[in-house]
C-alpha positions in Angstrom: 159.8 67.6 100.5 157.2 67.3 97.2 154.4 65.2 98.6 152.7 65.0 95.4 155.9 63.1 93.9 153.5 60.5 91.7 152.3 63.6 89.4 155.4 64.8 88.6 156.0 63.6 85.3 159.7 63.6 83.6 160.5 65.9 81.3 162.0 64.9 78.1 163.1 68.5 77.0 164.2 70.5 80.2 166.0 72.7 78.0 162.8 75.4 78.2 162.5 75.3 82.0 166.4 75.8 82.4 166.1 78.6 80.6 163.3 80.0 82.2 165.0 79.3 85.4 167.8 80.7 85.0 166.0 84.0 82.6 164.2 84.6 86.2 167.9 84.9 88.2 169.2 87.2 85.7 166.1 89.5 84.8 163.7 89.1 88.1 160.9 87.5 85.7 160.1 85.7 82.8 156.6 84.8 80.5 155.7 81.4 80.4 153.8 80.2 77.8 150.1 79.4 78.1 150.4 75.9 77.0 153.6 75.3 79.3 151.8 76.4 82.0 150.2 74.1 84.8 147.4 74.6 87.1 149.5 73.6 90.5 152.9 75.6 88.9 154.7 72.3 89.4 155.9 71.2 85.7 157.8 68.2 86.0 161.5 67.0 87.0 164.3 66.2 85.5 167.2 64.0 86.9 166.3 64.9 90.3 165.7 68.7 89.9 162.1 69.8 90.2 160.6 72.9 87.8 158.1 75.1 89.3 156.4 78.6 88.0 154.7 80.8 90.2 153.3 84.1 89.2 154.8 87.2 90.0 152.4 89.8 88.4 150.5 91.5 85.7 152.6 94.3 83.7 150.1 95.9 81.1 152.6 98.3 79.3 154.7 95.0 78.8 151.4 92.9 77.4 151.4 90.0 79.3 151.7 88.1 82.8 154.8 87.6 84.6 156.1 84.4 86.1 158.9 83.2 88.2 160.8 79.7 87.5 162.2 78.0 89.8 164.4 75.0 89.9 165.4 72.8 93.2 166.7 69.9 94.0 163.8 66.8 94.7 165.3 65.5 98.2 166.9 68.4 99.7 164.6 71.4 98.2 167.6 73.5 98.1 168.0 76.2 94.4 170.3 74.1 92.0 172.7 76.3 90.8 173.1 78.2 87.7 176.6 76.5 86.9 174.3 72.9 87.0 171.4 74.2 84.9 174.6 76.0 82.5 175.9 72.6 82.1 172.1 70.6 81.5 171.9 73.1 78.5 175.3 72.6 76.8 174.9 68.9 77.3 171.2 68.4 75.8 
């Protein structure tokens, strides 16, 4: 599905996109760091499940931009589930 699988680099600390992935399913949105951000929204992978931001708009009473993380599956392309990401935070 990701045609530009050579730039995806692994991520040694996935612990900040799962939770940004799975912040997004519970509240709608979440704020993603400048530094964490990149210019295509694809941020890496991690044992076969690909992190992606994408922006989802501009709230000025709240300060800041929001984003939407997402997390899928590198083959298929299909949402990993929450239970997954769950379990890739109490493990790391």
């Amino acid at each position: 599905m990701y045609t530009i699988h050579a730039i995806l680099k692994p991520l040694r600390a996935p612990q900040y996109w799962v939770a940004l992935a799975l912040h997004t399913r519970k509240y709608g949105h979440c704020y993603v760091h400048a530094r964490k951000r990149a210019p295509g929204g694809i941020v890496g992978m991690y044992e076969g499940i690909v992190f992606f931001h994408g922006s989802y708009g501009r709230s000025l009473q709240a300060g800041g931009h929001k984003f939407k993380v997402h997390a899928r599956y590198e083959g298929t392309g299909k949402p990993v589930p929450s239970a997954v990401l769950q379990g890739i935070i109490s493990i790391k």
